[in-house]
C-alpha positions as CSV (number, residue, x, y, z in Angstrom):
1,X,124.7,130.0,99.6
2,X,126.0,126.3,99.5
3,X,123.0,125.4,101.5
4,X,120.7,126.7,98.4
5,X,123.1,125.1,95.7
6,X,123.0,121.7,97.8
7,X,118.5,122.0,97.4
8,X,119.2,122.9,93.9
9,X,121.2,120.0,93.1
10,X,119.0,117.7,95.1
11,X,115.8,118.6,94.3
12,X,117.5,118.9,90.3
13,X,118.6,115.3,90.9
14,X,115.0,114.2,92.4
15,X,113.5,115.3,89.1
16,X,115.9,113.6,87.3
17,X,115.6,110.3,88.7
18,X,111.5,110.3,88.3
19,X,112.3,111.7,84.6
20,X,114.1,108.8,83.9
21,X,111.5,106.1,85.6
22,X,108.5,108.2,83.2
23,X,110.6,107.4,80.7
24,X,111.1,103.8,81.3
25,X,107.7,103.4,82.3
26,X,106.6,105.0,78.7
27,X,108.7,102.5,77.0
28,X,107.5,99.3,78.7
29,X,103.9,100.7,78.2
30,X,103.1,101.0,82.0
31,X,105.0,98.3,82.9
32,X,106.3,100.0,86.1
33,X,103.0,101.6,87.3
34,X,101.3,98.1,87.3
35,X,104.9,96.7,89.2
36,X,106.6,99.3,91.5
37,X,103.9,101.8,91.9
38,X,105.1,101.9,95.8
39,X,108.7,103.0,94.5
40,X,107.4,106.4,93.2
41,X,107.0,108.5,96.0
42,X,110.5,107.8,96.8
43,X,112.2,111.1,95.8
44,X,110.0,112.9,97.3
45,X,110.6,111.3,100.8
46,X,114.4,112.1,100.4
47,X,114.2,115.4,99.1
48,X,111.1,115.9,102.3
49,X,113.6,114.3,104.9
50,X,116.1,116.5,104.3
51,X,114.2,120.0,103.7
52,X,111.0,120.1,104.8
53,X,107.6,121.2,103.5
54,X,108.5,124.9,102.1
55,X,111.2,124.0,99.8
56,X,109.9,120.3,98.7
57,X,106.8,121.8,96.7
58,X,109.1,123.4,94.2
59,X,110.6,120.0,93.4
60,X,106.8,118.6,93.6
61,X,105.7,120.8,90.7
62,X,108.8,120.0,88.2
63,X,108.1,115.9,89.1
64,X,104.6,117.0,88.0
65,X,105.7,119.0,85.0
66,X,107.7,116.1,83.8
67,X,105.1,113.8,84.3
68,X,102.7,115.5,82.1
69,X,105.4,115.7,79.7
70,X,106.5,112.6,79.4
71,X,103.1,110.2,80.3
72,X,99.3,110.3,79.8
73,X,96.8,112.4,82.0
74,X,96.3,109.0,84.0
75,X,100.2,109.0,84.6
76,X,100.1,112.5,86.1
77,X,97.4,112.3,88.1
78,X,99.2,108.8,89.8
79,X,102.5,110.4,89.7
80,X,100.9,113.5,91.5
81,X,99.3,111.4,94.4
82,X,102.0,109.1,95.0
83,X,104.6,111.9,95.8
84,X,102.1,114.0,97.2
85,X,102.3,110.9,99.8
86,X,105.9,111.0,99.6
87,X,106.4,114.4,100.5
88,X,103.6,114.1,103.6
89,X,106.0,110.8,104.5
90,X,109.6,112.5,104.3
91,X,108.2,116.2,105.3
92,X,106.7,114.6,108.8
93,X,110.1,112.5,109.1
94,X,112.2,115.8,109.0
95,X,109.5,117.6,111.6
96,X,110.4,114.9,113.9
97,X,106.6,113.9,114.3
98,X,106.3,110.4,116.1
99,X,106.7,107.6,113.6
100,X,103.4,105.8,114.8
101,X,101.4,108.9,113.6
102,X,103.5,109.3,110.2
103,X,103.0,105.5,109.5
104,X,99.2,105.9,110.2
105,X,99.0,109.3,108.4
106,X,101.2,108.0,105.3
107,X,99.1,104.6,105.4
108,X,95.5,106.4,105.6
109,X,96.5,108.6,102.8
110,X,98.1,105.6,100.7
111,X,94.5,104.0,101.3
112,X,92.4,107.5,100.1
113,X,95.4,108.3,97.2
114,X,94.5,104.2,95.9
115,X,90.9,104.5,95.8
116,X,90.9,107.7,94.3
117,X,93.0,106.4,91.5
118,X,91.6,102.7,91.1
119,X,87.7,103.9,91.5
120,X,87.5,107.6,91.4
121,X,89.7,108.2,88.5
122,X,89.6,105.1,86.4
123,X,86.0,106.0,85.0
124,X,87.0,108.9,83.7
125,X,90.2,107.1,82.2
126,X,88.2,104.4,80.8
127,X,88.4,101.8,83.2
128,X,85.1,100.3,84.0
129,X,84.8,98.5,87.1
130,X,81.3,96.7,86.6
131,X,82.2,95.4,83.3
132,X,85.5,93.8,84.7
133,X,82.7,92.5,87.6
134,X,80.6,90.9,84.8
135,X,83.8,89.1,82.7
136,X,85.2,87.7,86.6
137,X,81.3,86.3,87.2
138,X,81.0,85.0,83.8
139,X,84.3,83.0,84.5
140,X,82.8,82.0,88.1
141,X,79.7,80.6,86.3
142,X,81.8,78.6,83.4
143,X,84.5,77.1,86.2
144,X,81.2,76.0,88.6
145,X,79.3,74.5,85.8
146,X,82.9,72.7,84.7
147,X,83.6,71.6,88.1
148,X,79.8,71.0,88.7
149,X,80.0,73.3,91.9
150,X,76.4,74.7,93.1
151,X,76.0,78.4,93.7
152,X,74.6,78.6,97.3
153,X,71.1,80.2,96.9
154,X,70.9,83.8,97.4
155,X,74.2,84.3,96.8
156,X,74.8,87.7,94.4
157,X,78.1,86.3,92.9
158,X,78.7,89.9,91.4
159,X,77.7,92.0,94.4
160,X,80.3,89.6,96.5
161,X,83.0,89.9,93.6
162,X,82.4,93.8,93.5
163,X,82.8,93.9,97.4
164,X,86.3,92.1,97.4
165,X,87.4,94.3,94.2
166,X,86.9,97.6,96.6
167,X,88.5,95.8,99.6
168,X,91.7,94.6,98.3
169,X,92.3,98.3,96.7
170,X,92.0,99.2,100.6
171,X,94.0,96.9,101.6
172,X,96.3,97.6,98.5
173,X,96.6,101.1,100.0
174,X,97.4,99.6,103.1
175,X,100.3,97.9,102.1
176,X,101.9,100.5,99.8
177,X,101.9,102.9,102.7
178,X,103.2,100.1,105.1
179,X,106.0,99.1,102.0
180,X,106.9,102.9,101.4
181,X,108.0,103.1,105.0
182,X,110.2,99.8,105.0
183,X,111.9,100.8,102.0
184,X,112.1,103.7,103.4
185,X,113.8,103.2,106.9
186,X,116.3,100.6,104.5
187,X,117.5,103.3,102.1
188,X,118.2,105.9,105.2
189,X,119.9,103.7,106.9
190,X,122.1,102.7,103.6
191,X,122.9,107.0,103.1
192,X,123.7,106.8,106.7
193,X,120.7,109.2,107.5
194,X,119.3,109.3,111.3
195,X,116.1,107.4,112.1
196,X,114.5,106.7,114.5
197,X,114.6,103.3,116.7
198,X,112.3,100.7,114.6
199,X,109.3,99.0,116.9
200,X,110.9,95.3,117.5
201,X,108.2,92.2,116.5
202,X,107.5,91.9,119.8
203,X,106.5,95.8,120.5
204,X,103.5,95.6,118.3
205,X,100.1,95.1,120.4
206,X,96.9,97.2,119.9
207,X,94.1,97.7,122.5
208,X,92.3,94.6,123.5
209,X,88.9,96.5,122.2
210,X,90.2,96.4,118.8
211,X,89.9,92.9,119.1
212,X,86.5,92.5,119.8
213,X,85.4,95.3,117.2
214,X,87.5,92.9,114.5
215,X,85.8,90.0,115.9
216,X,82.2,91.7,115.4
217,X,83.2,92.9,112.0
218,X,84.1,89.6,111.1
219,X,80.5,88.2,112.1
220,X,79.3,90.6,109.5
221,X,80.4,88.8,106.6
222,X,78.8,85.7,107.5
223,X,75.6,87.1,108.5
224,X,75.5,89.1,105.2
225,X,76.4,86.4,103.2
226,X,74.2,83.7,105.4
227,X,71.6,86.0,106.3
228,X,68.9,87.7,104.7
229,X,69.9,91.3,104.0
230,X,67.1,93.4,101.7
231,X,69.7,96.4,100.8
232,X,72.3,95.0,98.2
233,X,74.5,98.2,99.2
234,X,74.3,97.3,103.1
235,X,75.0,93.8,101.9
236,X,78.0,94.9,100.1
237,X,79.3,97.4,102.5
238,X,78.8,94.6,105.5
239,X,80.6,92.0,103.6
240,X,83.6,94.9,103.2
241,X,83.4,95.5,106.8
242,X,83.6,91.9,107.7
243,X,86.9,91.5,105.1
244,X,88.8,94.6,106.6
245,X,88.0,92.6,110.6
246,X,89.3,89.1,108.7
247,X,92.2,90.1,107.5
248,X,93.0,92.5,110.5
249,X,92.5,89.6,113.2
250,X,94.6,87.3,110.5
251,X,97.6,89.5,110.9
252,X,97.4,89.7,114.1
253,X,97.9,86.0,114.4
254,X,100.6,86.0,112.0
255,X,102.5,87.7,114.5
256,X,101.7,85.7,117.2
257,X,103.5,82.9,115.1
258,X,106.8,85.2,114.5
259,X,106.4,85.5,118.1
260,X,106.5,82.3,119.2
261,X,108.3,81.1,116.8
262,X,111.2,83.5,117.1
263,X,111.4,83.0,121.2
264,X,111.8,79.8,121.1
265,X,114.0,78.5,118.4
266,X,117.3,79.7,116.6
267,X,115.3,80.3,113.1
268,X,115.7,84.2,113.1
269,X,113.1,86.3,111.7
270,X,112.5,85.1,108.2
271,X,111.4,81.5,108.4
272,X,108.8,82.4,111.0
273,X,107.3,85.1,108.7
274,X,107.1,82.4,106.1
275,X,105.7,80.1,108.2
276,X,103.2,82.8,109.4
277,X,102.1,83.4,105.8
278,X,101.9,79.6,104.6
279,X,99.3,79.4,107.7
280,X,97.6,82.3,106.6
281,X,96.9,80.5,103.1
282,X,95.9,77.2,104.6
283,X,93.9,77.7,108.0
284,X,92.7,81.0,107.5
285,X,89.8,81.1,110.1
286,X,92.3,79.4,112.5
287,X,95.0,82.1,111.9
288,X,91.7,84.3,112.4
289,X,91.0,83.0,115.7
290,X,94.6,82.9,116.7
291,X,95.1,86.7,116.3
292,X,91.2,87.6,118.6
293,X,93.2,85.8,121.3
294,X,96.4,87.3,120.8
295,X,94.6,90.6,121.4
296,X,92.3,90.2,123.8
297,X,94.0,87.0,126.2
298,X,97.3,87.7,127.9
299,X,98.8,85.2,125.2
300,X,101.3,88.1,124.3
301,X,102.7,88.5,127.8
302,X,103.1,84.6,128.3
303,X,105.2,84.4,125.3
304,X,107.3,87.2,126.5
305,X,107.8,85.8,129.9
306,X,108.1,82.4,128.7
307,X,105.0,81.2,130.0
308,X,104.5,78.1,127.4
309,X,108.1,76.6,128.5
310,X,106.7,74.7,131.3
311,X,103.3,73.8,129.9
């Protein structure tokens, strides 16, 4: 009986706190959709945690209730993808499934639930991709002709602009999934909640393949945007391919940086990470480079054992 009236009060307290959020969100116009979008399927990883998957879709459908309530279709249909990935996130946690395979799973849905909403959805919500495509190229052609910068020949300025628009809501999805589970991890540890041990900086290194497929997907950027390709949507999808192997080898390098950084100075874990980024920003074909060696050289197991000391 208190184990009932303890779900009640949780999953009524859940509803409550996204209640109040829709509300604030209504009154700012949107303001924390645009901003904290990754905070939303919050509840719903708590409530998951602590009760699984059969009791959490009762608390699901009043978050979804409210929503339609108290926001516009659009805000529903966000509201019910986000803790739909909240719920996949907490429910997994409380199954004691291995935390690389939530992460991946809550990460791959993050990336399908941001597409769906930023390119599926938005059409039918009035948001029209192409013609934001068409204002960004029209500014493109006014800051070129002001700075008198020459568009390479054969380069489709909107095809490239539509192909980084599509990538960055990937990547978008990416990070959301990645920020859901560090926020995550922080507030179970702050309601004193069990976790599992955290991966240390040092613990993170794929398969040596993945760097040469990266590599390879790099390559097709330039040759799409060098080369001649006659399909605009192989050109499109190539230059997509070669972002994803970019920025994939880039944080890869990043983390070589923490790495050495952190084993061989007294900076802690912050200042390298800026570092990291600031390099990013700058040399980002270096940083590029840095990360295809980190994965496929034994440059991770030197820095472990020290092996740059003595050179």
């Amino acid at each position: 009986m208190k184990n009932d009236v303890r779900k009640l009060t949780d999953g009524a307290m859940m509803a409550a706190i996204m209640g109040v959020v829709l509300l604030i969100d209504r009154q700012t116009a949107g303001l924390l959709q645009g901003t904290v979008i990754f905070l939303f399927p919050l509840p719903m990883v708590f409530y998951g945690v602590k009760y699984g998957w059969k009791n959490s879709w009762s608390v699901f459908a009043a978050i979804v209730i409210l929503a339609a309530i108290l926001g516009t279709p659009a805000t529903l249909v966000l509201v019910a993808c986000e803790e739909l990935v909240g719920m996949l996130y907490g429910c997994q946690m409380h199954d004691h499934v291995e935390m690389r395979k939530i992460i991946l799973r809550t990460v791959v849905a993050s990336v399908l639930v941001n597409v769906m909403t930023s390119l599926v959805f938005a059409a039918f919500f009035g948001y029209d991709i192409m013609a934001e495509v068409s204002e960004m190229n029209d500014l493109y052609i006014q800051m070129s002709a002001n700075m008198n910068v020459a568009t390479p020949a054969g380069m489709n300025v909107e095809q490239l602009i539509l192909t980084i628009l599509i990538t960055s809501v990937v990547l978008t999805g990416v990070l959301q999934g990645l920020v859901l589970h560090l926020f995550s991890r922080l507030m179970f540890k702050r309601m004193h909640m069990t976790v599992p041990a955290s991966t240390p900086i040092d613990g993170y290194f794929p398969p040596k393949w993945s760097g040469y497929v990266a590599i390879a997907m790099a390559a097709c950027f330039f040759y799409a945007f060098y080369g001649q390709v006659s399909s605009d949507t192989l050109k499109m999808a190539m230059e997509g391919i070669g972002m994803c192997g970019t920025f994939y080898l880039m944080f890869y390098g990043m983390l070589a940086v923490m790495i050495f950084l952190t084993s061989r100075s007294r900076m802690g874990k912050v200042f390298p990470a800026v570092i990291a980024v600031f390099l990013v920003f700058i040399m980002e074909y270096f940083m590029a480079l840095l990360g295809f060696l980190y994965i496929t050289t034994d440059m991770h197991h030197r820095m472990m054992q020290g092996g740059f000391k003595n050179e």
